[in-house]
C-alpha positions in Angstrom: 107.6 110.1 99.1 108.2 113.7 98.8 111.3 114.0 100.3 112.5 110.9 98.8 111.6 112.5 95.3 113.4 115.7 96.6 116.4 114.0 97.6 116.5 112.5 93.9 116.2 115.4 92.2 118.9 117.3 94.2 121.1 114.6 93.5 120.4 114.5 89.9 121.1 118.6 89.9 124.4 118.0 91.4 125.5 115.3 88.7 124.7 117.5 86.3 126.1 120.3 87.7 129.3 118.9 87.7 129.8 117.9 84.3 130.9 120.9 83.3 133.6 120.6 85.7 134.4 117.9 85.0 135.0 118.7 81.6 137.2 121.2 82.2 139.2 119.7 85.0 139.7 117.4 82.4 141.0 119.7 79.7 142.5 121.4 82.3 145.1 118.5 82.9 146.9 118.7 79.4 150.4 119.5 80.6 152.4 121.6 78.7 155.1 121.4 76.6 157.2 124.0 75.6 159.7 122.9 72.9 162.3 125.6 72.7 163.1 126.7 68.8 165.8 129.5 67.6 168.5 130.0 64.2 170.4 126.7 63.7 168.5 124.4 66.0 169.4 120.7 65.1 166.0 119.3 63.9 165.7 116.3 65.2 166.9 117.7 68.8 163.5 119.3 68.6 161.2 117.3 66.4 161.5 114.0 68.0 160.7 115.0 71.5 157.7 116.5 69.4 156.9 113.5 67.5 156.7 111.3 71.2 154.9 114.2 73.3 152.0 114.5 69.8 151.3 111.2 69.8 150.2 110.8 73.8 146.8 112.3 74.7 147.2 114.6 77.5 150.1 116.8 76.4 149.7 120.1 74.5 152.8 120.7 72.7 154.3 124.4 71.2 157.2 125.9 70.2 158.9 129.1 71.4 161.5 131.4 70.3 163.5 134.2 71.7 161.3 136.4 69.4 158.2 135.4 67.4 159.2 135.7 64.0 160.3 133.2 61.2 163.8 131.3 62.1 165.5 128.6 59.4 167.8 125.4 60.5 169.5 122.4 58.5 171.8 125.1 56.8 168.4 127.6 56.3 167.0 124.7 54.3 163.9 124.4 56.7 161.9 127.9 57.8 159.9 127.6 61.1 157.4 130.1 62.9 157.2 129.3 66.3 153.7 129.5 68.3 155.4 131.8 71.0 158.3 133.8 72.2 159.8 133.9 75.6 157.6 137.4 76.0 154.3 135.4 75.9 154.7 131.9 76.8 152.7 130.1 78.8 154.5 128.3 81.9 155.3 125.3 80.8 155.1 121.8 82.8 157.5 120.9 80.6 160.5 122.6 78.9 162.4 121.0 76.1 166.2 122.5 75.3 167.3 121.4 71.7 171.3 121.9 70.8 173.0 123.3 67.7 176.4 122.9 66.4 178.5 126.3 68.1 177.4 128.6 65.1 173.2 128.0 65.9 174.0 127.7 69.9 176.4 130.7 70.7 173.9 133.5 69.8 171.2 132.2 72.6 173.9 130.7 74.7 175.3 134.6 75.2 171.6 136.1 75.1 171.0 136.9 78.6 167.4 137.6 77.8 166.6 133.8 76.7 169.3 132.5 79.9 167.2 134.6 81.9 163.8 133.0 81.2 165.5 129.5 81.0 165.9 130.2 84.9 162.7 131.5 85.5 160.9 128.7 83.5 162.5 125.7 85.0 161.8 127.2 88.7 158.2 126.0 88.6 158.4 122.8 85.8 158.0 119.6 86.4 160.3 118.7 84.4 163.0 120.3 82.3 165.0 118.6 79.4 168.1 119.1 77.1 168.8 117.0 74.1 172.5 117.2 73.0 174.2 120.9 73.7 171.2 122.2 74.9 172.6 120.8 78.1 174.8 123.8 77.4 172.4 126.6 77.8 171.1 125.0 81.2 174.9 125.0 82.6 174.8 129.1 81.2 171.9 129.5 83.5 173.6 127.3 86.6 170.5 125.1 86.5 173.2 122.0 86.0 175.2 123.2 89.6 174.4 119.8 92.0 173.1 118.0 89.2 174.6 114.6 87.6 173.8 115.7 83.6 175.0 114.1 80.2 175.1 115.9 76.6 177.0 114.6 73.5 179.7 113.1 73.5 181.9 115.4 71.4 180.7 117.8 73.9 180.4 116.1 77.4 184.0 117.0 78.3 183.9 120.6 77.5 180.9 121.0 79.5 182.1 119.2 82.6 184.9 122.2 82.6 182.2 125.0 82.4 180.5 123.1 85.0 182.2 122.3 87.8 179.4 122.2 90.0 178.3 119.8 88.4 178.8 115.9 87.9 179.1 114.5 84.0 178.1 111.1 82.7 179.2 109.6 79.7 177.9 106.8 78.1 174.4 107.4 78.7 171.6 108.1 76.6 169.6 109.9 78.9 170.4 111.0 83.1 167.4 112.3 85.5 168.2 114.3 88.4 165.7 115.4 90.2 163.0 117.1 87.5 166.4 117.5 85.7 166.5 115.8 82.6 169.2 115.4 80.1 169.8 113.6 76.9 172.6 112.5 75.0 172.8 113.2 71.4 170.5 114.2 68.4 168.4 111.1 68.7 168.8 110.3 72.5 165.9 113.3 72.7 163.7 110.4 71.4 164.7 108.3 74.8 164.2 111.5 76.9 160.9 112.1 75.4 159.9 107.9 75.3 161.1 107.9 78.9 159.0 110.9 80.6 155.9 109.5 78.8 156.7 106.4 80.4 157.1 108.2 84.0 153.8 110.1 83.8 151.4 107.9 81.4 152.8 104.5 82.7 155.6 102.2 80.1 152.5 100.7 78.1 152.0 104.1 76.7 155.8 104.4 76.0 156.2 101.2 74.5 152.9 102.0 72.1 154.3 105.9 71.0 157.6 104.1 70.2 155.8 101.5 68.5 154.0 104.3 66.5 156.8 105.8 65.5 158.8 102.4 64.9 161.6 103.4 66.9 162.6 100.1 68.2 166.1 101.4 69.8 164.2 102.5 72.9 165.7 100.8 75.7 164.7 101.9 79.2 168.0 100.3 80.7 170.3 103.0 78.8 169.8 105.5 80.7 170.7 106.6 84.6 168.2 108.0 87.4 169.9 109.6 90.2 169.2 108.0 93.6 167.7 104.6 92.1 169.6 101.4 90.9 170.4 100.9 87.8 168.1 97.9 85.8 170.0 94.9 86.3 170.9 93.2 83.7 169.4 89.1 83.1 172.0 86.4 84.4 172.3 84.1 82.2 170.7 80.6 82.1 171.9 77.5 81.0 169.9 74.8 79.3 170.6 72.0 77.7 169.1 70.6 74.3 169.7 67.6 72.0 171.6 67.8 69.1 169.6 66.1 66.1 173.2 65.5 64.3 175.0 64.0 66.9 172.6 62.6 69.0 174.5 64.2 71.9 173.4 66.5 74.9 175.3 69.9 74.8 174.9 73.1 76.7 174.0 76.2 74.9 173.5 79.7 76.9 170.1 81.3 76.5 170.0 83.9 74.3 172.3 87.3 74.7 169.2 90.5 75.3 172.0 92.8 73.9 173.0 92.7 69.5 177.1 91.8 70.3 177.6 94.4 67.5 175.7 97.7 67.9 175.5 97.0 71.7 171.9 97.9 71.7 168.8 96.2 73.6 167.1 93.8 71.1 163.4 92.2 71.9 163.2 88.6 73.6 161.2 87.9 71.1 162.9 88.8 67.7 164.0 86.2 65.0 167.0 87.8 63.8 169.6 84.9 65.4 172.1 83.4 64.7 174.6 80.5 66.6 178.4 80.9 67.4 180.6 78.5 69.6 177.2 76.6 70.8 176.0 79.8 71.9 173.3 82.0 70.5 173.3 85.6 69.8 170.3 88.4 68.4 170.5 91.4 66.5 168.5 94.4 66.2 168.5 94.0 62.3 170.0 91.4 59.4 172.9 94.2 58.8 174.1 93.8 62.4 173.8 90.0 62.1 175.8 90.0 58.6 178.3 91.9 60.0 179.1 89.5 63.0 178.6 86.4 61.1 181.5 87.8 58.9 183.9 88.6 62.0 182.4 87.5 65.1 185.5 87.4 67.5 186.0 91.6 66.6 183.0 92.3 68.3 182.9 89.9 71.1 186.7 91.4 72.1 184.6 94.5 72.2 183.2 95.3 75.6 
């Protein structure tokens, strides 16, 4: 009875003793993310990677500058103080690359300082993003050499030239290579951001912080992971129904996934609809359908 009592105790004393650690362990496994801030950044580069990342338990999310002190964007409408400069950050698990138009880019694109811990940073993240010509600052510090990458796509083309190294793709709104990611522009950083939560906390999560945030554009499909296929797109199915009018049987094509207008991925599920030529198209809002109800044959010449 003794040893039985013993053996109970001992196990009770370990359970205990490893709450703690648990807790910690726990705590422990926030990952990082390092949003990178500086004179002229385009705000919603920055703020809606931050918006996705602060709505998903688990991530711990700051800013950094190339020095801490006060910086303005929007046209020095907006002041910001950032929670760190490049002297004192943390290593990040994750590091987030905003753009700027030329005048707000330039200064930290020439800045060997901020290309230097750019280089450092990204050599033990797990993953490293741009959003729009921050793509820029990672071709400065040759992190895009052997790398498929996208950026804006006013700017794509210049940066293919000051990367030959490298390998450009338009018409995408986000690429991964590798622990490389890159965005398209301004608000493809929200489809970076939607698509890493999706790759570390599961597409649930992803589907819910977009839902949060009501940013139904997010469409997993738009973008392109090197070294996996691309999502294929549905085949269409043909059904047939009766017409109450004619008492006839005609075929009508399920309904199109993608709004014939804005091109963009639109719900199964959504009641924005509307019929053309015995076939049935959706839209991602009543503008959209409006505008092809007024000239439908424009945008179905447009592919």
């Amino acid at each position: 009875m003794l040893k039985k009592i013993s053996n109970a105790v001992i196990a009770a004393l370990i359970v205990v003793a490893a709450i703690p650690t648990y807790a910690q362990q726990e705590k422990n496994e926030n990952l990082k993310v390092a949003v990178f801030i500086y004179p002229g950044v385009e705000l919603l580069d920055f703020a809606g990677p931050m918006e996705v990342f602060s709505n998903v338990k688990g991530f711990e999310v700051f800013t950094v500058a190339p020095k801490e002190e006060s910086l303005t964007a929007m046209n020095k409408n907006i002041r910001f103080t950032p929670t760190y400069s490049i002297s004192n950050c943390p290593q990040p698990d994750i590091i987030i690359l905003p753009g700027a138009n030329s005048d707000g880019l330039m200064p930290v694109y020439n800045d060997t300082a901020v290309i230097h811990w750019i280089r450092q940073v990204h050599e033990k993240t797990a993953f490293t993003m741009s959003v729009c010509t921050g793509a820029a600052l990672l071709s400065k510090a040759q992190i895009l050499d052997g790398h498929s990458f996208t950026t804006h796509w006013a700017a794509i083309d210049y940066l293919k030239v000051e990367t030959p190294k490298g390998t450009a793709l338009k018409g995408k709104r986000y690429v991964l290579d590798g622990k490389l990611l890159t965005t398209a522009g301004v608000s493809a950083g929200l489809d970076g951001a939607l698509f890493l939560v999706s790759k570390i906390k599961g597409n649930d999560e992803a589907l819910a912080v977009a839902r949060i945030i009501e940013y139904d554009k997010w469409d997993a499909s738009a973008g392109f992971v090197v070294g996996q296929k691309p999502i294929p797109v549905p085949k269409k199915e043909i059904k047939k129904e009766v017409s109450k009018n004619l008492g006839a049987t005609s075929t009508v094509q399920k309904q199109e996934l993608i709004d014939p207008v804005c091109k963009m991925s639109v719900p199964k599920n959504t009641t924005i609809t509307a019929m053309y030529k015995d076939k049935q198209y959706v839209y991602c809002s009543e503008f959209c359908k409006d505008s092809f109800v007024k000239s439908p044959e424009k945008y179905l010449a447009l592919k």
